[in-house]
C-alpha positions as CSV (number, residue, x, y, z in Angstrom):
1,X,0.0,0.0,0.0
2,X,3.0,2.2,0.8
3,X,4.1,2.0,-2.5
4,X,1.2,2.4,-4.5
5,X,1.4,6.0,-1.8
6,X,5.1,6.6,-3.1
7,X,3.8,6.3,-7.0
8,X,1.0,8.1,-6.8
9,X,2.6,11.0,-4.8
10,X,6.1,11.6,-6.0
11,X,6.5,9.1,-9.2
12,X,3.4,10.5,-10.8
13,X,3.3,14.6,-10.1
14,X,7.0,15.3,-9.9
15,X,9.6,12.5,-11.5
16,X,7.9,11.8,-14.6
17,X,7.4,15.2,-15.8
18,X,10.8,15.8,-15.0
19,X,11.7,13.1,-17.0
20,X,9.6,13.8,-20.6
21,X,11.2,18.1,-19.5
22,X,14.7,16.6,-19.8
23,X,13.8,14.1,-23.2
24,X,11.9,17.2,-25.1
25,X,14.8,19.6,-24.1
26,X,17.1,16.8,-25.4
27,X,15.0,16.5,-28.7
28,X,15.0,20.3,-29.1
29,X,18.6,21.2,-28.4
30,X,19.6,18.4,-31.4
31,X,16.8,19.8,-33.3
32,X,18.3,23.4,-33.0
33,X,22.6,22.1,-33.4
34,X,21.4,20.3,-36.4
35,X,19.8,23.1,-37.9
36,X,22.3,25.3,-36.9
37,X,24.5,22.8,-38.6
38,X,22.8,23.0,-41.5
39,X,22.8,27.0,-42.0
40,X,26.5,27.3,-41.4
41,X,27.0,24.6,-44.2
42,X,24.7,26.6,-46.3
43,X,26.5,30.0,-45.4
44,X,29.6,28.2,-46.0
45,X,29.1,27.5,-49.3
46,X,27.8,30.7,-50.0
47,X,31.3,31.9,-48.7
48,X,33.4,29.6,-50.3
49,X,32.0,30.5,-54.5
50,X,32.8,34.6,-53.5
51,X,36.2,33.2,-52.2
52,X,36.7,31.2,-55.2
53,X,36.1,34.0,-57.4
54,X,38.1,37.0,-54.9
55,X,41.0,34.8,-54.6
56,X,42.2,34.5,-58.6
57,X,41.0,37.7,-59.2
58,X,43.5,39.5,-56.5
59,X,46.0,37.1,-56.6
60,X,46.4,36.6,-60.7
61,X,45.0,40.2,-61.1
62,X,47.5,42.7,-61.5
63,X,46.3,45.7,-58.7
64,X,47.5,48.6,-57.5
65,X,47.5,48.4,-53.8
66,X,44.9,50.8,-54.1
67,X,42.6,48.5,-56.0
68,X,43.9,45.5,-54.2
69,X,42.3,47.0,-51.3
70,X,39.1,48.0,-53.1
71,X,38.8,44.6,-53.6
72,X,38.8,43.3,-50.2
73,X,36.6,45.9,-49.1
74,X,34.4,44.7,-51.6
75,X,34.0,40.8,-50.3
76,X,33.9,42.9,-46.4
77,X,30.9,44.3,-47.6
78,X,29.4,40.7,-49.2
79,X,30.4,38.4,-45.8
80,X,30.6,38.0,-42.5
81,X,34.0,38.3,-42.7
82,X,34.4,39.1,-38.5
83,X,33.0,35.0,-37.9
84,X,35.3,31.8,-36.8
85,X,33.8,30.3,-39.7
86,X,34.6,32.7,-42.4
87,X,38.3,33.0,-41.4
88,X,38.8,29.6,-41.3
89,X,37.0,28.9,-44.6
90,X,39.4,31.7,-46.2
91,X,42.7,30.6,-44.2
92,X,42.1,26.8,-46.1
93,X,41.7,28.9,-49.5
94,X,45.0,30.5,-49.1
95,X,46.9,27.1,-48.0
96,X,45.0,25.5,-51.0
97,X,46.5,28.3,-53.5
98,X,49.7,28.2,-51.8
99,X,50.5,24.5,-51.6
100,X,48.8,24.0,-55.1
101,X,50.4,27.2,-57.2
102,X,54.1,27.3,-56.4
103,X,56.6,30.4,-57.1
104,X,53.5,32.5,-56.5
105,X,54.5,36.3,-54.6
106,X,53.8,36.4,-51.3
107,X,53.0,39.9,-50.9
108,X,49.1,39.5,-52.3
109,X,48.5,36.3,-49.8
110,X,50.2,38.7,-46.6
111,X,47.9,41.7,-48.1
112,X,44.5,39.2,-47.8
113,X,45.9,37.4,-44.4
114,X,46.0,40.9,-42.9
115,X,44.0,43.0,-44.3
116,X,41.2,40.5,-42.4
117,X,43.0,39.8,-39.3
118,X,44.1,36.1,-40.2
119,X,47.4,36.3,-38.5
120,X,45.9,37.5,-35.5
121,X,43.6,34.6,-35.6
122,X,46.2,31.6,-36.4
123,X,48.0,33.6,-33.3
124,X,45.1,33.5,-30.9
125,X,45.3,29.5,-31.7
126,X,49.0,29.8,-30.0
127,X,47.2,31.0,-26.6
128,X,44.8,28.3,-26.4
129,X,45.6,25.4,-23.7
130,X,45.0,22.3,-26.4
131,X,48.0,21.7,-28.2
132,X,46.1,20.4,-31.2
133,X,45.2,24.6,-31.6
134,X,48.7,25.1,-30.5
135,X,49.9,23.3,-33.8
136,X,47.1,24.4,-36.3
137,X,48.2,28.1,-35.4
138,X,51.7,27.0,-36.3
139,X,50.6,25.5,-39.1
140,X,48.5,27.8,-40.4
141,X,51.8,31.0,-40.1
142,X,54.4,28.7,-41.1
143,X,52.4,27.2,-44.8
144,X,51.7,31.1,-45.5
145,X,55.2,31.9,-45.0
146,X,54.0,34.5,-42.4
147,X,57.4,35.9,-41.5
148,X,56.5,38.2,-38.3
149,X,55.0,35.4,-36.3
150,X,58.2,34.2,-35.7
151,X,58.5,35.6,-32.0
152,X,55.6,34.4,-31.4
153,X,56.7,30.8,-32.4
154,X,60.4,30.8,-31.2
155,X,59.0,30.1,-27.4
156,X,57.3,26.9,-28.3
157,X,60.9,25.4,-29.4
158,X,61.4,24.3,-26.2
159,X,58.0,23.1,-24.7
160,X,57.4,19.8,-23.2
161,X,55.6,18.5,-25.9
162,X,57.9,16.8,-28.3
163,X,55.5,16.9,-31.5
164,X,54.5,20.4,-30.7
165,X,58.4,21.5,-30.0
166,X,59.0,19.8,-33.2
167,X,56.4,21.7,-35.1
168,X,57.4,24.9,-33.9
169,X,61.5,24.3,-34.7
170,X,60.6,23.5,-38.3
171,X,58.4,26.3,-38.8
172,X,60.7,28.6,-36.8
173,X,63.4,27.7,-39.3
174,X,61.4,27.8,-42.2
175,X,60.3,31.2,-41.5
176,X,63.7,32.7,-40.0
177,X,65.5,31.7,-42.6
178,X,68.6,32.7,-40.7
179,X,71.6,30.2,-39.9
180,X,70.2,27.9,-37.5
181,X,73.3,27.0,-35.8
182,X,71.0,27.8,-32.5
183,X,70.1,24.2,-33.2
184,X,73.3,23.3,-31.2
185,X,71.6,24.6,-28.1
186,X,68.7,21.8,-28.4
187,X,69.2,19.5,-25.3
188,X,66.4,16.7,-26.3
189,X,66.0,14.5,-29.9
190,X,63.0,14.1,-32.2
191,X,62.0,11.7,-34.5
192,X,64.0,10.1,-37.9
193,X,61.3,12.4,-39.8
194,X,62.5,15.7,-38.8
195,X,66.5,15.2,-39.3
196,X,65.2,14.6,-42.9
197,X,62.6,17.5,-43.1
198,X,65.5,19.8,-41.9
199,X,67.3,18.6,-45.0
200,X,64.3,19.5,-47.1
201,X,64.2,23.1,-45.6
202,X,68.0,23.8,-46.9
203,X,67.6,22.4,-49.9
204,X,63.7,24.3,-51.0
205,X,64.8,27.0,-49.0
206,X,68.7,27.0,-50.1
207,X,70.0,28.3,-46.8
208,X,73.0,28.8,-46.2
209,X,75.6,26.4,-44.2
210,X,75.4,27.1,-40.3
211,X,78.6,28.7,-39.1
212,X,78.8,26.5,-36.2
213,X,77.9,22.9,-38.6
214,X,81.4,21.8,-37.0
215,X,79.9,22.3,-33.7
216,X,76.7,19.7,-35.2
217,X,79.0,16.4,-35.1
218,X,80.6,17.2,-31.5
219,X,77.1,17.6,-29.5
220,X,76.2,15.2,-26.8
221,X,72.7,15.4,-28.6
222,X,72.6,12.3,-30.9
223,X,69.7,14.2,-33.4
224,X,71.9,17.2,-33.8
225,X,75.0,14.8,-34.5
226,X,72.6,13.0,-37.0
227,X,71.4,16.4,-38.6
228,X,75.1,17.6,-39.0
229,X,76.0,14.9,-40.5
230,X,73.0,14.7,-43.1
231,X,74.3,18.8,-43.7
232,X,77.4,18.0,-44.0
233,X,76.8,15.9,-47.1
234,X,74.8,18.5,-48.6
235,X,77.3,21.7,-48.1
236,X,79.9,19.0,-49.5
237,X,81.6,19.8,-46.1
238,X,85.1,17.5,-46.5
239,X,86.8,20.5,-44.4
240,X,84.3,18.4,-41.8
241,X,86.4,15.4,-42.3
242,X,87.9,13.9,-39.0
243,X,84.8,15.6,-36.9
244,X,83.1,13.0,-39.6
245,X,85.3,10.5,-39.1
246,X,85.3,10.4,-35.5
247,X,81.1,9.8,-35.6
248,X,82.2,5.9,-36.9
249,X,82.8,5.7,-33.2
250,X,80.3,7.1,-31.5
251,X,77.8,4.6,-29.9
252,X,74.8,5.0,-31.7
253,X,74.2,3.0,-34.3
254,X,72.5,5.3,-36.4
255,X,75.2,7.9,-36.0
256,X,77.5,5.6,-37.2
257,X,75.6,4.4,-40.1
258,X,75.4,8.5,-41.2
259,X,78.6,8.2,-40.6
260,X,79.9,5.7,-43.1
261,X,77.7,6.7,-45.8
262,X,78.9,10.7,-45.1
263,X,82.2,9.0,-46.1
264,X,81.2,7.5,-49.1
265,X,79.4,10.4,-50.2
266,X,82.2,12.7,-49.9
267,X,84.4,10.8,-51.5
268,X,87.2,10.8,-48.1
269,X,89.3,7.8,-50.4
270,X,91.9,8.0,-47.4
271,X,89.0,6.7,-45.1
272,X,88.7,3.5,-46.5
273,X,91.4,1.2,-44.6
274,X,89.7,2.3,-41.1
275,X,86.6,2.0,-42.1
276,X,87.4,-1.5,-43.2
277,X,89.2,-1.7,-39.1
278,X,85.3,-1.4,-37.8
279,X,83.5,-4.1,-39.7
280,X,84.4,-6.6,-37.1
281,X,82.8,-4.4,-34.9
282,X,79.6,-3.1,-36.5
283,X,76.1,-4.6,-36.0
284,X,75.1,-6.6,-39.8
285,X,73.2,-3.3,-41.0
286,X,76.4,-1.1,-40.9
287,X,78.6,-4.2,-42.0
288,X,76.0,-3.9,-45.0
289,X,76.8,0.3,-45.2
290,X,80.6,-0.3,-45.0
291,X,80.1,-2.4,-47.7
292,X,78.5,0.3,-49.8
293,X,81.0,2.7,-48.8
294,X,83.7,1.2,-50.1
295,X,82.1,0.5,-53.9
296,X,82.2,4.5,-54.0
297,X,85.8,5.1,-52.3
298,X,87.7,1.8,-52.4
299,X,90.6,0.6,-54.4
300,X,92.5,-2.4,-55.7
301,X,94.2,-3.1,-52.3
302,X,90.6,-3.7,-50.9
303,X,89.8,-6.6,-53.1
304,X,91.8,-9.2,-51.4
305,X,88.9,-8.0,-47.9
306,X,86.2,-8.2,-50.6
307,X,87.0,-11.8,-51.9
308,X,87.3,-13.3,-48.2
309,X,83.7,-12.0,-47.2
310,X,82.5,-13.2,-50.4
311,X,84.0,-16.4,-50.6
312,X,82.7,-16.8,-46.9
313,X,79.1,-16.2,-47.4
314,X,78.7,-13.6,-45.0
315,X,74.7,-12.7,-45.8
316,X,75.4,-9.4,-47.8
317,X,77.2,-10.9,-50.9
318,X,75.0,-9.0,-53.5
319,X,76.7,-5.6,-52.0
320,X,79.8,-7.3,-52.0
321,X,79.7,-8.5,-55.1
322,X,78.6,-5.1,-56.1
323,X,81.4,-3.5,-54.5
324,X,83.8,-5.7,-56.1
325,X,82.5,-5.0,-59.7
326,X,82.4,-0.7,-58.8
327,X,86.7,-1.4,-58.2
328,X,87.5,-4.1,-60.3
329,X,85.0,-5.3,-62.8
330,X,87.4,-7.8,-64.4
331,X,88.1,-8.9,-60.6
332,X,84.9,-10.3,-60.3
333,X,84.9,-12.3,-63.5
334,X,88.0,-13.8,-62.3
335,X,86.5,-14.6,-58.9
336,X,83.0,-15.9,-61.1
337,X,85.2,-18.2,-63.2
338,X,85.3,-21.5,-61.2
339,X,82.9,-20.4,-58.2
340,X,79.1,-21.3,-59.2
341,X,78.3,-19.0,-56.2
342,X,79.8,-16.0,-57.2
343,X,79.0,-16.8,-60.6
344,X,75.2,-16.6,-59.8
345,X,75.9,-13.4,-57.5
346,X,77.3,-11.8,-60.8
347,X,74.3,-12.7,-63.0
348,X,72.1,-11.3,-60.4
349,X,74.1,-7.9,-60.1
350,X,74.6,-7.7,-63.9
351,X,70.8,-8.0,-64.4
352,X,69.9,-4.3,-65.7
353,X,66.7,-4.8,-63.8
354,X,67.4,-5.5,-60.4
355,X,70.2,-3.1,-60.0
């Protein structure tokens, strides 16, 4: 009886009510976000044809800056151009001309990013706690080659987060484009993919060698020794060589194996023999790499080493065998002659279409 009480006084008058409030507010709220959804797709597209049409005309159009601004004003008047939405729509069209149309000016895309406040809005993302924003601001200065933000970036070289420090170091020297020998001064490492999109930089960006590259190979910091050497291939730095010679020492493997090929690319001919003193000691990879080193900078004198890691079967005959035919190819005919083996190995490496 009790119960029945409970239901009919509480359940009834007060918690059900409640209950179909919370599920029509509910049904409301998702009815309003979708539509509001909705519009700003519609409004979007709206924006995006007058973009499409305002961006070729300004950029390909040859304007005053007089006219250029007319122009601007023009789509002010036709947008909402204040909104999140719009600046982010307009932001993506410049990236998309940029990345898509190379050799392009910059001074039209700088014009358009401030004359509507972009940079102060890919800046604002710096502020925000989320790093995701944090990198999307970064992103968003560095692509448009936004030169002044660099102050505003150079802080975020050193922040706890790796991905986010590394983000900011690219960009910082991308947009610098001053001799980055402060990269000496970096005390942690980052990934394989960044000693390689340094390279890029200096090569689309043709900067100039660091002044302190010397300085690269003798950190205690195994990515800078890694970068150094990866620079010191590309500024053809033999002046570098015993600071590059030295790195076939160090204990990292990966420095090492930089190491050796540095060698080879360079053409350092007097580094052969010592090269040939670590092979004993070298993990099978970088056994493989001093193998490849010497087919660029060996000579006669190292085909007697050759022959007795060939004739052993060591794992890495096919480099061996290439090696042997780079010095000597009438060497390895002679050493093909009564040894099916090396006779196969030879077919193999004289097959134009697995070289």
């Amino acid at each position: 009886m009790k119960k029945n009480v409970f239901i009919e006084t509480f359940i009834i008058p007060y918690f059900i009510p409640i209950l179909l409030t919370l599920f029509l507010s509910v049904i409301v709220l998702l009815f309003i976000n979708r539509f509001t959804i909705t519009m700003r797709n519609i409004q979007n597209k709206k924006d995006k044809r007058k973009i499409n049409a305002f961006l070729p005309k300004v950029i390909f159009g040859e304007f005053s800056e007089v006219g250029l601004n007319l122009e601007i004003e023009k789509l002010k008047d036709e947008v909402s151009y204040n909104s999140y939405w719009f600046k982010e729509l307009l932001i993506s069209s410049l990236i998309e001309f940029k990345i898509n149309l190379k050799g392009i000016e910059n001074n039209s895309f700088h014009t358009i990013y401030e004359a509507f406040a972009l940079n102060e809005h890919s800046c604002r993302f710096l502020k925000f706690p989320m790093i995701y924003f944090k990198k999307k601001g970064i992103y968003q200065l560095e692509i448009l080659d936004y030169k002044p933000a660099i102050n505003h970036i150079r802080k975020y070289i050193y922040h706890d987060n790796q991905k986010l420090s590394a983000n900011a170091l690219m960009a910082y020297i991308i947009l610098s484009e001053k001799d980055f020998s402060y990269l000496v001064n970096l005390d942690y490492e980052f990934a394989f993919a960044e000693e390689i999109e340094i390279l890029g930089i200096c090569k689309t960006r043709k900067l100039k060698r660091p002044k302190l590259l010397k300085h690269f190979l003798l950190s205690e910091n195994d990515f800078i020794v890694r970068v150094g050497l990866h620079l010191a291939v590309y500024y053809n730095a033999s002046d570098l060589e015993s600071e590059i010679t030295d790195c076939i020492y160090h204990e990292n493997t990966l420095v090492r194996k930089l190491a050796y090929l540095a060698l080879g690319d360079l053409f350092l001919f007097e580094k052969a023999d010592e090269i040939i003193m670590r092979y004993t000691e070298e993990t099978e990879a970088n056994q493989t790499l001093i193998i490849v080193t010497l087919s660029k900078i060996g000579n006669n004198k190292h085909l007697d080493f050759l022959k007795s890691l060939l004739l052993e079967n060591s794992g890495n005959e096919l480099e061996i065998g290439r090696a042997v035919k780079s010095i000597d190819p009438a060497f390895m005919s002679y050493l093909a002659f009564n040894n099916q083996n090396i006779k196969n190995i030879k077919k193999h490496i004289d097959e134009p279409l697995l070289k």
